[in-house]
N, C-alpha and C positions, 0 to 999 in steps of 0.2 A: 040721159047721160051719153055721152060720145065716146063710142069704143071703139077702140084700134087692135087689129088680130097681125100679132109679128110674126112671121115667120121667117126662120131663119133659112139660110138654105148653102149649101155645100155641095156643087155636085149633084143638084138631082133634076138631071134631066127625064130623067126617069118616071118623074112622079109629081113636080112641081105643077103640072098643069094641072091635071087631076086635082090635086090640092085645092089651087086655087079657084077654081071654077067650082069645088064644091062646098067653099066658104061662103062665094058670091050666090050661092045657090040656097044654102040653108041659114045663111045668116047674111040677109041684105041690109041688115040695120046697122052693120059695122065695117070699118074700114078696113081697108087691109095694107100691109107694108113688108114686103121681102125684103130680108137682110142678105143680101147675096154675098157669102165671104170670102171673095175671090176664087169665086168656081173656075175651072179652066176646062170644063165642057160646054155644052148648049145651055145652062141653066137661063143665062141673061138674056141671049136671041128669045127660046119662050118665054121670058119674063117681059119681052118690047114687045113681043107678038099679042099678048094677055092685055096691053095696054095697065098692067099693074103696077102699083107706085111702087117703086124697088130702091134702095139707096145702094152701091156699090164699093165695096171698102177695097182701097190701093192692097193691103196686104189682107194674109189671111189670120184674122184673132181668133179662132176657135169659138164652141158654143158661146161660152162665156160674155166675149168681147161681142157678139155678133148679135145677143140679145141685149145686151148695156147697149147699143147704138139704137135698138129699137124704141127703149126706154128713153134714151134723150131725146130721140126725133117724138114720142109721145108726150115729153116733157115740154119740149120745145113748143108745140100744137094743139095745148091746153085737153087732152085729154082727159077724163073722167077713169077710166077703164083700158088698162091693157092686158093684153091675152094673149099668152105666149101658146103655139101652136105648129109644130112637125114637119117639116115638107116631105117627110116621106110616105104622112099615109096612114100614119098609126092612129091617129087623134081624130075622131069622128068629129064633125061640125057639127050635127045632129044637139051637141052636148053641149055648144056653145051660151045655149041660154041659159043652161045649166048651172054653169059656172061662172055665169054671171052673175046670177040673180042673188046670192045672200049679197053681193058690193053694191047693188042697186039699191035693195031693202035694207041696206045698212048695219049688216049681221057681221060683214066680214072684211078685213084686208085683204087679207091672202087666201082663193080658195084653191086648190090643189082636187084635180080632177084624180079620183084612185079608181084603177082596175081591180082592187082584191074588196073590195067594199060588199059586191054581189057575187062577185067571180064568173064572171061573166063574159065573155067573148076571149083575145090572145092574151095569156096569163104570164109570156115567157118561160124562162128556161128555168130550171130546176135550181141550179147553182145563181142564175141571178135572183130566183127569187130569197133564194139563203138570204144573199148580199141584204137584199134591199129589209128583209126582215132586221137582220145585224144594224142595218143604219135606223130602221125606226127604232129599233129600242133604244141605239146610243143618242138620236134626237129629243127622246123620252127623256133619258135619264138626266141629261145637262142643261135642257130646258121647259121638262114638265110638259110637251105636246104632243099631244096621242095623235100621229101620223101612219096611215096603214101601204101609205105607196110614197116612200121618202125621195124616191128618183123619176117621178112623174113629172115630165117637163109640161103636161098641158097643164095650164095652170092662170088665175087672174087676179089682180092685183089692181087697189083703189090706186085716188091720185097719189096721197101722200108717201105712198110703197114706190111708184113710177119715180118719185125726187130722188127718195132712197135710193135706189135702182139706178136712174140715171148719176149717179153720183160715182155710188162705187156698185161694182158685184162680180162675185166669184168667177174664176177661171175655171178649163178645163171641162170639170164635170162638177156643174155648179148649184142643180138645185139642192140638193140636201143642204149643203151649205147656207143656199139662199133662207131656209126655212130659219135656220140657226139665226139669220142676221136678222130676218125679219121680226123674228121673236124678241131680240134683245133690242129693236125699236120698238116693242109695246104693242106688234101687230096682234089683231084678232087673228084666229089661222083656222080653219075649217077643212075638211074634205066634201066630196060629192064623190056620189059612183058615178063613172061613165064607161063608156062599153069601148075597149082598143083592139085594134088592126095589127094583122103583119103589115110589114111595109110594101107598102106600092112597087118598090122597086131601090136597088142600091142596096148598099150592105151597112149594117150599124159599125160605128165608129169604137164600139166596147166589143173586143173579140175574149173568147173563152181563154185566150190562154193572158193576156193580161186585165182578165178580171181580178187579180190579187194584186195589181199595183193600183190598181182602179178602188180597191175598198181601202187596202192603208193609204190612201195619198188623201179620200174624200174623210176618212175618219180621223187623220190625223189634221186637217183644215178644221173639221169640226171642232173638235178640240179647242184648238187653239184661235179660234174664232169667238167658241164661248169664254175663252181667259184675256180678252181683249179691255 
């Protein structure tokens, strides 16, 4: 099967390279494709230097927007397997077979790489973890999907999730959501442990003090995503 590893990127000249060179490094069987979301650092110049297929978007769409592009350019290039993937560093490659392998064996659509699975390597912060526990139980309750890391963006999805996907998919701060949407197309949905990183470098775009608009804005998408 032909897989494609998106990574999104914003700004990270910090860490982009690292990234890349240790996709190319522990997973030569897959393609890779940066989504550069109108970084206005060095992210691009290292991204010509890397010789990496990068697509460059005129404006800035946030996570959201920057992975639905990776999705079409996957759509568009007959893909089998997309694999959304970090640029900062969090997301071990190491894991990449990983979270491949039930879409290859045919067990799954959507696998979602979780860090609380083993508990194992960077766990986060005490109040994200609250959140992210609060979102799995509300992804439970409105869709019946036992999910133990709702906000894990390393994550893989068959062909028929990439049409999905390339189609429509959530803004903002979009995987919980995506889970929600993939569920109510009839996806199979799984987890895998895999072991995450502090980041390489650069600062996350979810700061402690709007982590409260960050859980009503994703819980209340969810919501209304499942009364759709």
């Amino acid at each position: 099967m032909n897989v494609l590893v998106i990574i999104p990127a914003y700004n990270e000249e910090s860490s982009i390279r690292k990234t890349v060179l240790e996709v190319r490094e522990k997973a030569p069987w897959a393609d890779i494709l940066v989504v550069n979301d109108c970084s206005v650092d060095n992210t691009e110049k290292i991204l010509a230097e890397l010789g990496v297929i990068y697509l460059r978007l005129p404006v800035n769409l946030g996570i959201g927007g920057a992975v639905q592009t990776g999705y079409r350019y996957a759509g568009l290039n007959g893909y089998d397997i997309a694999v959304q993937l970090d640029a900062d560093g969090q997301h071990d490659a190491d894991f990449l077979e990983a979270v491949t392998a039930p879409i290859k064996e045919g067990r799954a659509d959507v696998v979602i790489g979780s860090r609380f699975i083993e508990k194992e390597g960077f766990q986060t912060s005490g109040m994200r973890r609250f959140g992210i526990k609060f979102l799995n139980g509300l992804i439970r309750l409105i869709t019946g999907v036992k999910v133990t890391d709702a906000t894990s963006g390393f994550r893989a999805v068959s062909k028929n999730m990439i049409e999905l996907f390339a189609g429509e998919y959530p803004t903002d701060y979009p995987e919980p959501e995506a889970i929600v949407m993939a569920r109510m197309n009839d996806a199979r949905i799984m987890e895998v442990p895999v072991v995450m990183r502090e980041r390489f470098g650069g600062t996350s775009s979810i700061r402690p003090l709007n982590s409260i608009y960050y859980m009503l804005k994703v819980s209340i998408s969810i919501v209304l995503r499942r009364l759709q």
